[in-house]
Backbone as numpy.savetxt, mean C-alpha at the origin, in Angstrom:
# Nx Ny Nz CAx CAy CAz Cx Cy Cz
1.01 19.94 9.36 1.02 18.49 9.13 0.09 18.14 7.98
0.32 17.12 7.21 -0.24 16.78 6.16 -1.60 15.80 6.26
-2.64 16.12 5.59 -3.59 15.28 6.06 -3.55 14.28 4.65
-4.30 13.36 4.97 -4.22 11.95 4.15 -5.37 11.90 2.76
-4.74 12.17 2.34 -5.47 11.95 0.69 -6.04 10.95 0.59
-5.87 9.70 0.90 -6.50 8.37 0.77 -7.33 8.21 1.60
-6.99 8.88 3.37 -8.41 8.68 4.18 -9.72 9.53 3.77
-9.09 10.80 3.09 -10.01 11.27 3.02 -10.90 10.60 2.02
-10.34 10.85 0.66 -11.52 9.85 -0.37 -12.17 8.43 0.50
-11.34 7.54 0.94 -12.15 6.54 1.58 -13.15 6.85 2.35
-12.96 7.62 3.18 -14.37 8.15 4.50 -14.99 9.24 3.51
-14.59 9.38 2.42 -15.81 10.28 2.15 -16.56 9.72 0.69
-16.54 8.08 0.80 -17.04 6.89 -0.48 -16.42 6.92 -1.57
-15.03 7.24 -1.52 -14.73 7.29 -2.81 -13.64 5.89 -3.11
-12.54 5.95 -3.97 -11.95 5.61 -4.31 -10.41 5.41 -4.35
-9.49 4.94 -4.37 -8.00 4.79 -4.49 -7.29 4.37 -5.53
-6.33 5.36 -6.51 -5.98 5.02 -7.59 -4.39 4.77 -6.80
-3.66 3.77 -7.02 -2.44 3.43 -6.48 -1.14 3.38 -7.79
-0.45 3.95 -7.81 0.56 3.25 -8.81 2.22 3.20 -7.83
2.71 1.93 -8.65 4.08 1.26 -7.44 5.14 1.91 -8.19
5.82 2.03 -6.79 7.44 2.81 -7.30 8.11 1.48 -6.89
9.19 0.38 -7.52 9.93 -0.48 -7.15 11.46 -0.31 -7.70
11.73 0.41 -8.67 12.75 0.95 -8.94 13.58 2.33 -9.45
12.55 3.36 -9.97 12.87 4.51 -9.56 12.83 5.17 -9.24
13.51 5.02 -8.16 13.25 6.48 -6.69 14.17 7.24 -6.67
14.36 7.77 -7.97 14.62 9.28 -7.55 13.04 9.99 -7.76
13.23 11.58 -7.32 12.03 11.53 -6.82 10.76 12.35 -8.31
11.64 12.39 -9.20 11.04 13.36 -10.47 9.97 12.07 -10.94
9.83 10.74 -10.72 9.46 9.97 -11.31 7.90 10.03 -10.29
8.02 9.81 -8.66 6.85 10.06 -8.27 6.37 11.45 -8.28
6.90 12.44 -8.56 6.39 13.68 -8.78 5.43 14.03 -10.36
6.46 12.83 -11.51 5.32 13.02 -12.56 4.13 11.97 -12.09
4.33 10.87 -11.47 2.69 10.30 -11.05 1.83 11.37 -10.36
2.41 12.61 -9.50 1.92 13.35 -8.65 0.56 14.09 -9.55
1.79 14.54 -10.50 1.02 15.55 -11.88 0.02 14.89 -12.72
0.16 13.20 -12.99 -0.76 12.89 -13.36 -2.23 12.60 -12.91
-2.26 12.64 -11.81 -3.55 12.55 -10.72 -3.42 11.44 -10.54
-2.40 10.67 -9.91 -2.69 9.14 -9.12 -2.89 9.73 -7.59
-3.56 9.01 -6.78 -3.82 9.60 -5.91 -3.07 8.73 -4.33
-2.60 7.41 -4.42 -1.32 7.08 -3.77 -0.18 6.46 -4.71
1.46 6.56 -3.74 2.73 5.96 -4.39 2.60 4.66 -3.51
2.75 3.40 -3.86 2.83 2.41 -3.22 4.68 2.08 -3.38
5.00 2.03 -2.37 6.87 2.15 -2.32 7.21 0.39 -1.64
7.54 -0.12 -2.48 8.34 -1.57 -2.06 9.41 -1.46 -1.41
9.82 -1.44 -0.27 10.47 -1.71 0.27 10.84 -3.20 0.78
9.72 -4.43 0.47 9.85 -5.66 0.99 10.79 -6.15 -0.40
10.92 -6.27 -1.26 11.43 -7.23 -2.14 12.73 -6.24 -3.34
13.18 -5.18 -2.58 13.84 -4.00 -3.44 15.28 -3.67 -2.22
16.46 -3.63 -3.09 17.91 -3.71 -2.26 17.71 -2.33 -1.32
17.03 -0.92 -2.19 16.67 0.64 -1.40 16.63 0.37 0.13
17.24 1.59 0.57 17.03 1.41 2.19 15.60 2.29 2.49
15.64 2.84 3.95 14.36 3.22 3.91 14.56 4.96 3.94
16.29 5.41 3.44 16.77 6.57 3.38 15.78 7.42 1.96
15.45 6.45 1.33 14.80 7.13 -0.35 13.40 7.67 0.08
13.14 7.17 1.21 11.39 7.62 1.47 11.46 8.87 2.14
12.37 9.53 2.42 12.37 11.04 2.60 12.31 12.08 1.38
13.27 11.65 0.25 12.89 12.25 -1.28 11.62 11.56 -1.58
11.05 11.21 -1.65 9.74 10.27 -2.59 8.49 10.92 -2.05
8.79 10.99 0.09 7.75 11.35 0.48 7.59 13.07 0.27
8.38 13.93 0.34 8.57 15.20 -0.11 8.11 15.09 -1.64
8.03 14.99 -2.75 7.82 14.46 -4.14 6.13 14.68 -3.88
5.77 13.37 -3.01 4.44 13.25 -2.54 3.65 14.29 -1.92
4.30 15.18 -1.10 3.74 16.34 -0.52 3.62 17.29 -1.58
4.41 17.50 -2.43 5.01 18.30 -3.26 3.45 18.70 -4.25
3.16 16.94 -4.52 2.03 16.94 -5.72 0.65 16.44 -5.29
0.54 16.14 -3.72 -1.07 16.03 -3.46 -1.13 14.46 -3.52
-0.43 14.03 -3.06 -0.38 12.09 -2.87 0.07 11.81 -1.54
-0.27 10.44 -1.41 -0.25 9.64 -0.13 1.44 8.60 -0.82
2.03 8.54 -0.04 2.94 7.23 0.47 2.47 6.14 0.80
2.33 5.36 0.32 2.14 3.59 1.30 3.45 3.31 1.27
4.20 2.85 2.41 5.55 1.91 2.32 5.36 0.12 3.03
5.57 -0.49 1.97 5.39 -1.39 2.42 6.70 -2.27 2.79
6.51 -2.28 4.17 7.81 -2.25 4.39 8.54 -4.04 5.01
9.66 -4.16 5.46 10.32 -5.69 5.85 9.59 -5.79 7.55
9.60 -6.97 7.52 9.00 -7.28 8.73 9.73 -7.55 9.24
10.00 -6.88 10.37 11.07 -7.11 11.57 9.95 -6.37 12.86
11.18 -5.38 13.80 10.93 -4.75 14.92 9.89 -3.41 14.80
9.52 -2.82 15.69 8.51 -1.91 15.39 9.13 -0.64 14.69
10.80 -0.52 14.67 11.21 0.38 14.06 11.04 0.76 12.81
10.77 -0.65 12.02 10.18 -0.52 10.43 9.25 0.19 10.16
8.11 0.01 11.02 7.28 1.00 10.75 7.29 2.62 11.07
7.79 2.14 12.29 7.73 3.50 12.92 8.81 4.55 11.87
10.12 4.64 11.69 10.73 5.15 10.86 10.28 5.32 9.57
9.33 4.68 8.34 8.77 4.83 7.40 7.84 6.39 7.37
6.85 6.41 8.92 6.14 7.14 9.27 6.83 8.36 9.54
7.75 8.23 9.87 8.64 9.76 10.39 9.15 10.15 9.22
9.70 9.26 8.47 10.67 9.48 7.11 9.46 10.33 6.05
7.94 10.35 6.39 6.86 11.18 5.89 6.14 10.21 4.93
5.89 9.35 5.48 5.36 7.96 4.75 3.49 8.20 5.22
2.61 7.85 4.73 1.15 8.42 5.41 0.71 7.26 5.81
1.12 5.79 5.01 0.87 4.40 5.11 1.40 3.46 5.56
1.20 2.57 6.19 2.32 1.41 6.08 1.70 -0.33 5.69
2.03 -0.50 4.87 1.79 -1.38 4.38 2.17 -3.03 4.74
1.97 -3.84 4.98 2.70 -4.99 6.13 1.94 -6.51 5.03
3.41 -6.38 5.05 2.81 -8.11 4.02 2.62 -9.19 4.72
1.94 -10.47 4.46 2.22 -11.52 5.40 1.38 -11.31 6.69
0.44 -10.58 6.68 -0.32 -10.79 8.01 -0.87 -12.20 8.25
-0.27 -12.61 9.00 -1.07 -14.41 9.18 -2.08 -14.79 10.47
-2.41 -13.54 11.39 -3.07 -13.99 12.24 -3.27 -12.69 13.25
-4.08 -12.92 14.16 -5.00 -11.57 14.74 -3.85 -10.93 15.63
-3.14 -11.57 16.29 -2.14 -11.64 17.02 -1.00 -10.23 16.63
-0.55 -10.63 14.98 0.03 -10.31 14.22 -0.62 -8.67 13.98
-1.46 -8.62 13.29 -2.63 -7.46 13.08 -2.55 -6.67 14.92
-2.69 -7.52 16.00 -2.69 -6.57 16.84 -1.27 -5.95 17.30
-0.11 -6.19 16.78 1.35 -6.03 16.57 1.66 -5.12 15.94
1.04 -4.87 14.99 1.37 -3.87 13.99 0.54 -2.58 14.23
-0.68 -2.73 15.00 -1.06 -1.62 15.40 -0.56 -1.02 16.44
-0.36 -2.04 17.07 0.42 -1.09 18.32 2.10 -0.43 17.64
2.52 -0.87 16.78 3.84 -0.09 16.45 3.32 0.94 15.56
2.35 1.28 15.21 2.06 2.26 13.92 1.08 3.39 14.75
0.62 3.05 15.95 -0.59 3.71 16.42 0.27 4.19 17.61
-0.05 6.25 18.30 0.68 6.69 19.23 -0.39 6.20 20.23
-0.68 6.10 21.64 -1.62 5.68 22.71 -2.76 6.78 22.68
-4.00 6.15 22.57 -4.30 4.86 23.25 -4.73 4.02 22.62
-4.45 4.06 21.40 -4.36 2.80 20.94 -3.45 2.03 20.28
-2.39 2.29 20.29 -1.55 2.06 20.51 -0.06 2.24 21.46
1.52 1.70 20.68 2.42 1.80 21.70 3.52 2.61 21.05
3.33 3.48 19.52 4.14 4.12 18.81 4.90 4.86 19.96
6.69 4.88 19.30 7.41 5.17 20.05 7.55 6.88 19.41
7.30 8.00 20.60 7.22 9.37 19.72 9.30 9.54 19.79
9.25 10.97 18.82 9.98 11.57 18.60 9.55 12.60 18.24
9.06 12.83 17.17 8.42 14.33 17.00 9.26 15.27 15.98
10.22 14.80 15.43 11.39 15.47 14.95 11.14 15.23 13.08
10.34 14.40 13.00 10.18 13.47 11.66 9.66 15.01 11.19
9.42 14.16 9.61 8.86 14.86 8.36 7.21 15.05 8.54
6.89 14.08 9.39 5.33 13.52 9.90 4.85 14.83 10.77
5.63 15.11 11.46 5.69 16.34 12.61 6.29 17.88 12.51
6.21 17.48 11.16 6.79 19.06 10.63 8.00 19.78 11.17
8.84 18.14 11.43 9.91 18.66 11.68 10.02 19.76 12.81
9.87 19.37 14.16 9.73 19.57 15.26 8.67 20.52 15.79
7.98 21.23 14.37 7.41 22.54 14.66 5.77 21.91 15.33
5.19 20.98 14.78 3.88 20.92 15.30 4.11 20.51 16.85
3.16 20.89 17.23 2.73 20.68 18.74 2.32 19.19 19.55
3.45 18.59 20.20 3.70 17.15 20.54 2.53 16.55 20.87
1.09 16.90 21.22 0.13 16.28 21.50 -0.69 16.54 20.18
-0.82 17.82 19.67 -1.47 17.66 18.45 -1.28 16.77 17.18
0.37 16.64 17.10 0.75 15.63 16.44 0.58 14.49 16.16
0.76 13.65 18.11 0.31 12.57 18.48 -1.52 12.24 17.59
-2.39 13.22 18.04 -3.95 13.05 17.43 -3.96 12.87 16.10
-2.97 13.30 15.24 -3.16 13.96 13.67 -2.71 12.50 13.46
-1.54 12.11 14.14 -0.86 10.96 13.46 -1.98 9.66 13.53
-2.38 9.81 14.65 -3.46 8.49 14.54 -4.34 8.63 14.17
-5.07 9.76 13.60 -6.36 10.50 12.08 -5.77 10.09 11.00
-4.66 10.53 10.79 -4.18 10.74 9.42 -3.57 9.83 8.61
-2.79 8.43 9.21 -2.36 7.60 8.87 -3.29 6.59 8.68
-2.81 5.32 7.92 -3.41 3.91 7.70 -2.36 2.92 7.70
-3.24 1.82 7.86 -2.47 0.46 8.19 -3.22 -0.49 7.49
-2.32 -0.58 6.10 -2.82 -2.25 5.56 -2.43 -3.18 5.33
-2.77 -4.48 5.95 -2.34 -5.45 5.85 -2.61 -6.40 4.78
-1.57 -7.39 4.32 -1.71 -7.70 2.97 -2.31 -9.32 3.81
-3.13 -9.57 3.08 -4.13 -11.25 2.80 -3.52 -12.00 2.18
-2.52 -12.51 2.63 -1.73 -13.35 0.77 -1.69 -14.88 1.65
-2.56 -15.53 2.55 -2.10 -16.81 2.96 -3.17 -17.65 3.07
-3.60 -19.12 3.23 -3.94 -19.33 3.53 -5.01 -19.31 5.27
-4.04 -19.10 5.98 -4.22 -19.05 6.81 -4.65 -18.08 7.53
-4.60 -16.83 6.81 -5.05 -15.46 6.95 -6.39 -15.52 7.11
-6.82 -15.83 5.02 -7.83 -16.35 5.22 -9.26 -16.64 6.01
-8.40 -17.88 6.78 -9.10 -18.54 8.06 -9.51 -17.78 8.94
-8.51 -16.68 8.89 -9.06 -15.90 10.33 -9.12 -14.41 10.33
-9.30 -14.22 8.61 -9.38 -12.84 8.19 -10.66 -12.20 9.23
-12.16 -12.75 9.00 -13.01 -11.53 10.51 -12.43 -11.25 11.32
-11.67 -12.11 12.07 -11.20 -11.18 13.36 -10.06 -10.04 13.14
-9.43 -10.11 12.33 -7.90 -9.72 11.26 -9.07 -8.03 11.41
-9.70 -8.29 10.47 -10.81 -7.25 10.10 -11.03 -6.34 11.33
-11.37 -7.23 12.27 -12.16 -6.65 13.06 -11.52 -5.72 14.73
-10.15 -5.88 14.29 -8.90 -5.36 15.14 -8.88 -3.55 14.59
-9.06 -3.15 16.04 -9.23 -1.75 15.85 -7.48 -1.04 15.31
-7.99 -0.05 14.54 -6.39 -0.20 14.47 -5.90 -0.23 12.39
-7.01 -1.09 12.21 -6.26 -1.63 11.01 -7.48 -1.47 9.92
-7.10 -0.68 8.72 -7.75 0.15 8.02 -8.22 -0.21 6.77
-7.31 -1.10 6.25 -8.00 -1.39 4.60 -7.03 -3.35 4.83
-7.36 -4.10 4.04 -6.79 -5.46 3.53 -6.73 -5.53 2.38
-5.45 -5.66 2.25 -5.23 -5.65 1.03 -4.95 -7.34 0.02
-5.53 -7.73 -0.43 -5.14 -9.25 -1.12 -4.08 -9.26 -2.28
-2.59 -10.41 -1.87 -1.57 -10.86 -2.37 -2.13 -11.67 -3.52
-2.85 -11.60 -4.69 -3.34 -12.87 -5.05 -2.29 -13.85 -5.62
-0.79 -13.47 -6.31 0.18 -13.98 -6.41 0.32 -16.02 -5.64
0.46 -15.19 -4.39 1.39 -15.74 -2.67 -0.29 -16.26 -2.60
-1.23 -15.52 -2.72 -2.52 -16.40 -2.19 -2.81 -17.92 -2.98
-1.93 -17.65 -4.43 -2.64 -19.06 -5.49 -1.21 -20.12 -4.79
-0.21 -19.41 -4.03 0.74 -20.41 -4.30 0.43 -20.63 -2.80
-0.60 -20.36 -1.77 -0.51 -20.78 -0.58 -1.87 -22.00 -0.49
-2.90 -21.44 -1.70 -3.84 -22.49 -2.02 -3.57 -23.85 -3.19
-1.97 -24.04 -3.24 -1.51 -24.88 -4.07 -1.68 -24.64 -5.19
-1.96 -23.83 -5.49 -2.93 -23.64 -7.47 -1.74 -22.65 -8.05
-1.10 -22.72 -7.98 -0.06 -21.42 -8.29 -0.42 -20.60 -9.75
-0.35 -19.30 -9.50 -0.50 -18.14 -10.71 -1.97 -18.41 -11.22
-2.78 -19.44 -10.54 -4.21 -19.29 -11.18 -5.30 -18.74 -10.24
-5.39 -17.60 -10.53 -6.12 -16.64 -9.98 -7.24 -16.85 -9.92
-7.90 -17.02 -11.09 -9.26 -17.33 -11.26 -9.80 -18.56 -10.77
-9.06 -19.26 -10.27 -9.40 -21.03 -9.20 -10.70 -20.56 -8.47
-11.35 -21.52 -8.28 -12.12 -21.29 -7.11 -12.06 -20.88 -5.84
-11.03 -21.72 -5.32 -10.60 -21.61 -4.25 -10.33 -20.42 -3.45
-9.49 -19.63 -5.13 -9.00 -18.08 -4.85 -9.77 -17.51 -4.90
-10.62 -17.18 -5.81 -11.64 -16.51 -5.69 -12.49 -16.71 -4.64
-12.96 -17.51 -4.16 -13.67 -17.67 -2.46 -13.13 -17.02 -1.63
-11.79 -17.36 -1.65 -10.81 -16.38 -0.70 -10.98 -14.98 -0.65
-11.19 -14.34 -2.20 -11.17 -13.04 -2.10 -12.54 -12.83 -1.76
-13.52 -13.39 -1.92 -14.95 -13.17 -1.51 -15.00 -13.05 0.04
-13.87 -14.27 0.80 -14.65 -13.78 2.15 -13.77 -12.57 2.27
-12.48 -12.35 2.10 -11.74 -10.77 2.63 -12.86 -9.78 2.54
-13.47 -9.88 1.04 -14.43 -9.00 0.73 -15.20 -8.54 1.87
-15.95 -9.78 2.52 -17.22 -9.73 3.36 -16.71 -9.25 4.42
-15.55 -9.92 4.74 -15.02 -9.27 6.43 -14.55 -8.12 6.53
-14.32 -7.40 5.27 -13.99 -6.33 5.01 -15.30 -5.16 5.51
-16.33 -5.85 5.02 -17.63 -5.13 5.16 -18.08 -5.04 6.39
-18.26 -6.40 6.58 -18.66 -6.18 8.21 -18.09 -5.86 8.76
-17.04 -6.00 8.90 -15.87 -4.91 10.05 -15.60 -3.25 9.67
-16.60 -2.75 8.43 -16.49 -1.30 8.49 -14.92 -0.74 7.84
-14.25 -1.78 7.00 -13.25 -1.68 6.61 -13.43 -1.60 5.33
-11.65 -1.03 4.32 -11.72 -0.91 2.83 -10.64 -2.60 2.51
-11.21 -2.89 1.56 -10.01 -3.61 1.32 -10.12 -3.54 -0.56
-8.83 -4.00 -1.14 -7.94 -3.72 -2.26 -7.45 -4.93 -2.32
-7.03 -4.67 -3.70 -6.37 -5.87 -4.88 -5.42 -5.59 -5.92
-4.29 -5.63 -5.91 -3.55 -5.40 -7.28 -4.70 -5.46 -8.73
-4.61 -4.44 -9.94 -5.35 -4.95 -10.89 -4.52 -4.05 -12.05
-4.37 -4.79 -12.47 -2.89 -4.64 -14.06 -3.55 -3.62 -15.50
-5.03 -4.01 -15.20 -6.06 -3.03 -16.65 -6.95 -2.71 -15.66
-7.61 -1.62 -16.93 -9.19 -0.95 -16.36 -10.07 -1.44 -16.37
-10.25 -3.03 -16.92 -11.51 -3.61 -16.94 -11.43 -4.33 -15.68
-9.85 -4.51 -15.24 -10.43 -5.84 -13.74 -10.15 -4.55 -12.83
-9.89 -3.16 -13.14 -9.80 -2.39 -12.06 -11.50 -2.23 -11.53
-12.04 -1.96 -12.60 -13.64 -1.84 -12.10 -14.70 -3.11 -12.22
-13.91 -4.09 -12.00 -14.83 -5.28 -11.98 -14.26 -5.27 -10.42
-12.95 -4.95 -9.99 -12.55 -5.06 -8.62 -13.68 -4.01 -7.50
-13.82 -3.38 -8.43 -14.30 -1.75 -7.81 -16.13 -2.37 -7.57
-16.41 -3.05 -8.15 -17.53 -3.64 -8.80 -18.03 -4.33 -7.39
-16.65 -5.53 -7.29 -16.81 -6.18 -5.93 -17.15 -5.66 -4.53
-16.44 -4.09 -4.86 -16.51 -3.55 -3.82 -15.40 -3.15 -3.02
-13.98 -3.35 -3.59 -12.97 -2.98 -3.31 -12.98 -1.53 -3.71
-11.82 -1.01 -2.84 -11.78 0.51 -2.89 -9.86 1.22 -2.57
-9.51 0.56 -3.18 -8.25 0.46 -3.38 -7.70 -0.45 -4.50
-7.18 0.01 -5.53 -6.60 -0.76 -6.85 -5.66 0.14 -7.48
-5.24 -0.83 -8.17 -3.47 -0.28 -8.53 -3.56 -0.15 -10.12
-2.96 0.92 -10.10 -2.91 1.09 -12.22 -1.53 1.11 -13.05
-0.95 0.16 -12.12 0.72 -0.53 -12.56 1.90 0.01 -11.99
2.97 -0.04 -12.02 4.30 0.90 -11.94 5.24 0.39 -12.23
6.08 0.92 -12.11 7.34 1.77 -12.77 8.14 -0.17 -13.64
8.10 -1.05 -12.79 8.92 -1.79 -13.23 8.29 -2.45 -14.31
6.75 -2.73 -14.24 6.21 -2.73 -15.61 6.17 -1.79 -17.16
6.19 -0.65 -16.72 6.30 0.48 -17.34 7.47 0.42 -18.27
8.75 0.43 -17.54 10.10 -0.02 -18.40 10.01 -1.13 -19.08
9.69 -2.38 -18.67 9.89 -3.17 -19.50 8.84 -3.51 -20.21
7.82 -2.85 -20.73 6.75 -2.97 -21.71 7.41 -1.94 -22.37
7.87 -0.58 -22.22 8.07 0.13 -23.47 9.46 -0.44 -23.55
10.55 -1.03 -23.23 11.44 -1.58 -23.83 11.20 -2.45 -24.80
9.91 -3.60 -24.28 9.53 -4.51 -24.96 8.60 -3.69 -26.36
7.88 -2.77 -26.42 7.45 -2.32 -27.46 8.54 -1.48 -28.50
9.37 -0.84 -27.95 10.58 -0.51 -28.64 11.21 -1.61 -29.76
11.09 -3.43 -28.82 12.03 -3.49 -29.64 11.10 -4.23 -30.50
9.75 -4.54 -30.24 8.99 -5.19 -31.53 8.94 -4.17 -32.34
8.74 -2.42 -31.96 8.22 -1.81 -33.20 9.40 -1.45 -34.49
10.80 -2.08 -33.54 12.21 -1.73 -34.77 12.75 -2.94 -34.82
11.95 -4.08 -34.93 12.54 -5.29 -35.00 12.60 -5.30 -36.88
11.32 -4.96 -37.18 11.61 -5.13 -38.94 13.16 -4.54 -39.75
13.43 -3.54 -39.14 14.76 -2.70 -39.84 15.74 -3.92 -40.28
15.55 -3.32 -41.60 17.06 -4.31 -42.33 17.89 -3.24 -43.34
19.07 -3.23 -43.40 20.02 -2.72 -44.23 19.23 -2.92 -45.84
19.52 -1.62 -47.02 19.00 -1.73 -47.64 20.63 -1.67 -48.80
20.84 -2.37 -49.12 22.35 -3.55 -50.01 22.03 -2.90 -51.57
């Protein structure tokens, strides 16, 4: 069974370099992030047509090159998660956490007993494919995995300490997007408001013995994030990637003119 690249750097003070797969999953694409030393694939599954059939190539890709899976997946029944995890996913990622309630929901579908209510099988990619040993498994899976919930609401917010403070649940991650458009300020990040917001995640993050993370697009707000004290940040993907070198493609052959 595979142990977790991301728990480990986290419990042992380090860091999380993340880059997002949102549109190409075939799997040569997270295998060259593998080679480049990113150290998790963050896989959209909330806002992307892909079923959750691609996270068996992606997560193999991932084993392949020494990376973690996050799937962040649709909110429905506990099967979402649970299947991500078997399909050889190390993460699960859950957008929209709005309340403690919620946070204690998701642990119980992601966590085997006792602390949670994960439904076994044992047959997954997670379990080495029937070979590991059904109780050892059970232990590894609740070591080895994480659960982060995304901060993107107002209302989260409000009741992020206790959010924090739910055994179970491993890093918070902040929507700042969904956070400016839930504090009315839309796309302005830098508001006060928002920024307070991310200050208390910050704190409840701390006191509850937790990591929490932030999308960050360059290396200067990656380590001003890192700065804050976040320990999880993202260094772009794939759908940015295409359309900046499309977009540089076509400024750098926009001059060409026929020579008459």
């Amino acid at each position: 069974m595979v142990r977790s690249k991301v728990l480990e750097k986290l419990r042992g003070g380090g860091f999380v370099r993340a880059v997002s797969i949102t549109r190409v999953t075939d799997p040569w694409a997270t295998e060259l992030a593998g080679k480049l030393g990113f150290d998790l694939i963050w896989l959209d599954l909330e806002h992307r047509a892909f079923g959750y059939d691609i996270i068996d190539s992606i997560s193999l890709a991932c084993r392949a090159t020494g990376m973690d899976l996050m799937a962040r997946v649709r909110k429905g029944d506990y099967s979402s998660p649970m299947r991500a995890l078997e399909f050889g996913a190390n993460g699960i990622m859950v957008p929209h956490c709005r309340s403690v309630e919620e946070a204690r929901q998701w642990v119980e579908w992601t966590k085997f007993p006792p602390l949670g209510r994960r439904g076994f099988d044992g047959a997954g990619a997670d379990a080495d494919f029937s070979l590991a040993d059904p109780i050892k498994y059970q232990e590894h899976a609740n070591r080895e995995t994480f659960l982060v919930l995304q901060i993107e609401d107002r209302e989260a917010v409000e009741c992020v300490e206790d959010i924090a403070q739910v055994e179970g649940v491993d890093v918070l991650f902040v929507g700042p997007a969904d956070l400016t458009n839930s504090y009315g300020v839309s796309m302005q990040k830098e508001h006060a408001s928002v920024q307070k917001a991310i200050d208390r995640v910050a704190s409840a993050a701390a006191k509850a013995g937790k990591w929490w993370g932030i999308p960050t697009a360059t290396p200067e707000a990656a380590q001003q994030t890192l700065d804050r004290g976040a320990r999880m940040i993202t260094c772009g993907g794939d759908q940015g990637f295409i359309v900046n070198g499309f977009r540089q493609a076509s400024e750098r052959f926009q001059g060409l003119k026929l020579s008459l």
